[in-house]
N, C-alpha and C positions, 0 to 999 in steps of 0.2 A: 622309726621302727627298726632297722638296719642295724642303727646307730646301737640303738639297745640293744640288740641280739650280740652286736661284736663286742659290747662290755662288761656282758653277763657270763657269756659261756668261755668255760676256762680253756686255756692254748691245750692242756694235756688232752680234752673232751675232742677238740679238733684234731689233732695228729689222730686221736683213738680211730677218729671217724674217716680219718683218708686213708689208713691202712688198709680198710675194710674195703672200701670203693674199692683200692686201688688192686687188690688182693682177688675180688670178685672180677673187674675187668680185664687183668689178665688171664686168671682163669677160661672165663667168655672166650676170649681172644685166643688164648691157644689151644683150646677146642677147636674152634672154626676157620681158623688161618691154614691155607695151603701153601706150603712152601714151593715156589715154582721151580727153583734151581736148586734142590737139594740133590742129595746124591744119593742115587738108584740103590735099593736094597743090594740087587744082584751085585752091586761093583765093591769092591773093596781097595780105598783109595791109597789105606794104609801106606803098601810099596811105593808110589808117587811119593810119598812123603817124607818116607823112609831112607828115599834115592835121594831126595831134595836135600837134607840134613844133612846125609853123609857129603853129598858135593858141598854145600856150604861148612863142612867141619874138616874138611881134609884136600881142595882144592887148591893148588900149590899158588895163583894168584888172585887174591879175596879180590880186589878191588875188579879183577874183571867182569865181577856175576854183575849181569843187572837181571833184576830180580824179573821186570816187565817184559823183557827180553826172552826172559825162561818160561813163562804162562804162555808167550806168542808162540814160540817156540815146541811148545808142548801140546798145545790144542792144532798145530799144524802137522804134527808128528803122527796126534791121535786121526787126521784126516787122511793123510798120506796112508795110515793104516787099509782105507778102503780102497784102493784101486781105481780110484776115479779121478781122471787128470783134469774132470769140469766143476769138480765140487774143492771151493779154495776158500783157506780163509786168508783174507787182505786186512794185516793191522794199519789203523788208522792214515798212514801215511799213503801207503798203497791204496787203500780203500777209494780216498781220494782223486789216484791218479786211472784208478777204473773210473770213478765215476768220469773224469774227465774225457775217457777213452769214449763211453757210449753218446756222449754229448759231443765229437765230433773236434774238439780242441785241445792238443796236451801238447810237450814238447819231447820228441822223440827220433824215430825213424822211419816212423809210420806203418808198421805190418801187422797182420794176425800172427800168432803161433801157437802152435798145438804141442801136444804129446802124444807119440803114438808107438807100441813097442817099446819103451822105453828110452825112443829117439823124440830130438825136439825137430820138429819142422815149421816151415813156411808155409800157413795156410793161403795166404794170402798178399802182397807187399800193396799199396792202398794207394789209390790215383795221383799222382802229381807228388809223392811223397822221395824222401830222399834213399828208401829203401829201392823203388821200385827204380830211379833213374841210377842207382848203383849194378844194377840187372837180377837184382834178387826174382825168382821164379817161385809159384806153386809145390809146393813138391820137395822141395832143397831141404835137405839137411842140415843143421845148424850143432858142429861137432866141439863149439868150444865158444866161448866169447869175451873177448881178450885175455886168452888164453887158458879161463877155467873151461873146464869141460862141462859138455853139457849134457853128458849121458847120465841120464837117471835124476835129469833137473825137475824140478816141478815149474808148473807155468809162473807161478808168482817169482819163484828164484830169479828164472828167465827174463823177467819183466823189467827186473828191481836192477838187472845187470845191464841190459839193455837201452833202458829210459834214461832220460838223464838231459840238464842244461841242454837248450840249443845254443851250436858251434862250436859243442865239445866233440870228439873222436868214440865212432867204439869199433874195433875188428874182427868179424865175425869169421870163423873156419867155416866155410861152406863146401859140402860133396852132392855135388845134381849124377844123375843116375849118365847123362852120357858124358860127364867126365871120367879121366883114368886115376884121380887126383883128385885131394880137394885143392880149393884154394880158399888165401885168404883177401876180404875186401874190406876196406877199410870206409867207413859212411859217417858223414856229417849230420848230427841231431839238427834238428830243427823244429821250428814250432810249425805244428799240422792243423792245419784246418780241413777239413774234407766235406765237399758238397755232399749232399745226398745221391746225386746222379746230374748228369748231363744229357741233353740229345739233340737230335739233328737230324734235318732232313734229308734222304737217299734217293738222288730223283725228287719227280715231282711228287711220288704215292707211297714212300715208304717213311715214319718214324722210326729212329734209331734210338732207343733209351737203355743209356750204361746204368744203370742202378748198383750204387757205390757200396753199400752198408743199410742197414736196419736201423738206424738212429732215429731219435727220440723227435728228428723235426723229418725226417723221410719219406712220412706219410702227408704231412703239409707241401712240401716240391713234389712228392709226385702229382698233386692234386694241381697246383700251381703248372707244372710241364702241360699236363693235360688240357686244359681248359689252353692254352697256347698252342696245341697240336690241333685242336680241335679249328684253329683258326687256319687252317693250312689246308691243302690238296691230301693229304697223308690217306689213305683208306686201308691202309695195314700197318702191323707195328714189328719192331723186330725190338726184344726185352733182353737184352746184353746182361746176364747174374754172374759173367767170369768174374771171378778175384771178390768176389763179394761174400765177406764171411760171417755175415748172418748179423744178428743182429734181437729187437725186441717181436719177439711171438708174436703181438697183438696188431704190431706196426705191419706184418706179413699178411696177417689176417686184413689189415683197413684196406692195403693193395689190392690184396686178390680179391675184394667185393668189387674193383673197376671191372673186371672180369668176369664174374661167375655170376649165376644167376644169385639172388637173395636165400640164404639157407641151406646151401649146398656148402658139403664137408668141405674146410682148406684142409682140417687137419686132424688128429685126435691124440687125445693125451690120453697115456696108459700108465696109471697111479700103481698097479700091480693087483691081485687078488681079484679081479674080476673090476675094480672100479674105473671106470673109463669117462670122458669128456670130450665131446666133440667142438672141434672150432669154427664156426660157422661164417660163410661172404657176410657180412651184413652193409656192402655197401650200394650204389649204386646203377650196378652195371650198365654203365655208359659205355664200355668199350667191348659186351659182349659179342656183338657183331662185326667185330675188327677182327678180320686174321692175322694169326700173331704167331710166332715161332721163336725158340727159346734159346740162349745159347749159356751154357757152365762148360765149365774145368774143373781143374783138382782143387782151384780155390776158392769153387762156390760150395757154402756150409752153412748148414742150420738153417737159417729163417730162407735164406737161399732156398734150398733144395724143400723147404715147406711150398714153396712159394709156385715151382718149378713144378712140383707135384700135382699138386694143386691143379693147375692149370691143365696139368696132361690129364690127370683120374678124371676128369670133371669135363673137356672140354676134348679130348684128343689132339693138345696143343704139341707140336714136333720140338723134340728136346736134340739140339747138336752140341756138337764139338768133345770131350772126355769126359769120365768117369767122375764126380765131384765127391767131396771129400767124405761123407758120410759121419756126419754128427747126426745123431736121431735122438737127442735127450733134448730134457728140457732144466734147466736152470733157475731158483729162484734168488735176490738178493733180501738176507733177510739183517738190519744190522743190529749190532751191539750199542750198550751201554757207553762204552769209551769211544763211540764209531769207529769201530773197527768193523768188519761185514762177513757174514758167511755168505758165499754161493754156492748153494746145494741144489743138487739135482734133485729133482723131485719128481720128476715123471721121465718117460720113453714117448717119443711121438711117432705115430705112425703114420702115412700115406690115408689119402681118404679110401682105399681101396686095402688099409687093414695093414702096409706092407713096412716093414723095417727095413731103416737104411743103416744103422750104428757100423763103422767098419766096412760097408761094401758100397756107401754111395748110390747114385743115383746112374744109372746107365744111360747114352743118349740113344735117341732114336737112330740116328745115323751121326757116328766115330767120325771126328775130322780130329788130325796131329797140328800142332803151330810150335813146328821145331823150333831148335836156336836159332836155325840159319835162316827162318820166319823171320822173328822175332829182330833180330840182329839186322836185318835188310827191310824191315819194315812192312811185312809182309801178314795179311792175315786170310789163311783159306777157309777159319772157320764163319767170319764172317762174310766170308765169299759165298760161302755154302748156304749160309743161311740167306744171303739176296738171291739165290739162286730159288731154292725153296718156297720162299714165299712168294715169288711172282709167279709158281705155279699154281696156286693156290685159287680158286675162282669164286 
């Protein structure tokens, strides 16, 4: 029957009839097709375009445009527009060496840094790292890096100048507030692997848990430490968050359930307009009847200082040692097409007690200093402070 239909009906009757189809399904189709990246009525792209031609028609050396280079370029320009040193886009390359960063393994010099004022700092230099045994600090200034300046850098710049082969060289200008001068230090890259945390026993009755970062396995060791502390004499805990610059939201959230009772605020995100979400313990709390006392610096941030809250709003846990950094956003990573990634802030998080830290950080219960000449002689009174504290505690 086939057979007969394709030897009877003429080729011009066929093309008639697929015009028709095809003429009607487009139609259909562009009725009902929303275009998802089209370009906003309000915006008019025209001058982008306009800029772009005139550089590619009168740039005095052609071969330097790369065209990939100028989109990266442009959509990081258009970010930089908003004044937000957390919200970054990382092309492909970069993208990468973030993801490497939150998974705990990249090759570098191991620290956090921020933007703040339009200065880059040291939030952080990260345990057993080539940063931290160069004497990198919390707080330091970072005024140049091998020799570009680094006022007015954006983080990713930062990063991109920074990172690099381990065993290669990079020389940072660094200015700390009790110097009269900066200087310069010069640090060996390396490849970082960073635990989640470490601890140990103080006496026969005290845990001591460093909690390094928020990584993506952080919540599996701390679960892992625990169930091994449990095997111990330990009946209070001392929760060490200096130098730890935060890390994943939800990873802070699985901790603080060891902690709190089931359903009690760690946290809350503030979308804006009224729209709010609270983050709730949902873990276990096995360790609610441990006394515990807390210790940050300037280089505990973000999931940190969630974490740190947390504990105090909810429990009356003692917060020692200085003032911590004060990140109160929150961050999502959304990627591209060619993997490349944006990380947009998406929310403000506040204290379960409603309270904003952006810019002023978390204050402690009782201020303890761990000068240079600490530091330098191996000396630490804020954790002195806190053994001191918590063996008041009954």
């Amino acid at each position: 029957m086939l057979d007969f239909l394709k030897r009877k009906i003429s080729p011009l009757f066929i093309i008639f009839c697929f015009l028709i189809v095809f003429g009607v399904g487009f139609w259909i189709g562009e009725s009902s097709v929303v275009c998802k990246f089209c370009q906003p009525e309000e915006v008019d792209f025209s001058l982008f375009w306009e800029a772009w031609s005139v550089l590619e028609e009168n740039y005095i050396d052609i071969e330097k445009i790369d065209k990939q280079k100028m989109i990266y370029g442009a959509i990081s320009g258009a970010i930089e527009s908003l004044d937000d040193p957390h919200t970054v886009f990382f092309n492909p390359e970069d993208a990468r060496k973030f993801l490497e960063d939150v998974s705990g393994r990249f090759e570098g010099v191991g620290m956090e840094v921020g933007v703040r004022n339009g200065q880059l700092k040291v939030i952080a230099p990260l345990e057993g790292t080539p940063a931290q045994k160069a004497g990198l600090r919390p707080g330091d200034v970072i005024t140049s890096i091998d020799g570009v300046s680094a006022f007015d850098i954006t983080i990713e710049e930062a990063i991109t100048l920074i990172r690099g082969p381990q065993g290669t060289e990079v020389t940072l200008t660094i200015f700390r507030n009790e110097w009269d001068s900066s200087k310069d230090i010069k640090i060996k890259r390396a490849l970082i692997e960073i635990p989640a945390l470490k601890w140990e026993m103080i006496g026969n009755d005290i845990a001591y848990i460093q909690l390094y970062h928020f990584s993506e396995i952080a919540d599996e060791e701390f679960s892992q430490a625990v169930y091994e502390i449990f095997k111990t004499s330990a009946d209070r805990i001392i929760l060490d968050l200096r130098n730890n610059p935060g890390g994943y939201l939800e990873v802070s959230q699985t901790i603080a359930g060891w902690f709190l009772e089931k359903g009690q605020i760690v946290a809350i995100e503030d979308f804006g307009g009224g729209e709010e979400r609270a983050y709730k313990a949902r873990g276990n709390s096995r360790l609610l009847d441990y006394p515990i006392v807390i210790l940050i610096n300037q280089g505990s941030a973000s999931a940190s200082e969630i974490l740190a809250s947390a504990l105090r709003d909810n429990r009356g846990i003692k917060i020692i040692g200085k003032t911590s950094f004060g990140k109160g956003s929150v961050q999502e990573l959304q990627s591209l097409s060619d993997n490349s990634n944006l990380k947009i802030t998406v929310a403000s998080w506040l204290t379960p007690k409603g309270e904003h830290i952006t810019g002023k950080g978390l204050e402690p219960d009782i201020e303890v200093d761990l000068t240079d000449e600490d530091y330098n002689n191996n000396r630490d009174p804020q954790l002195n402070k806190a053994i001191e504290t918590i063996r008041e505690i009954r």
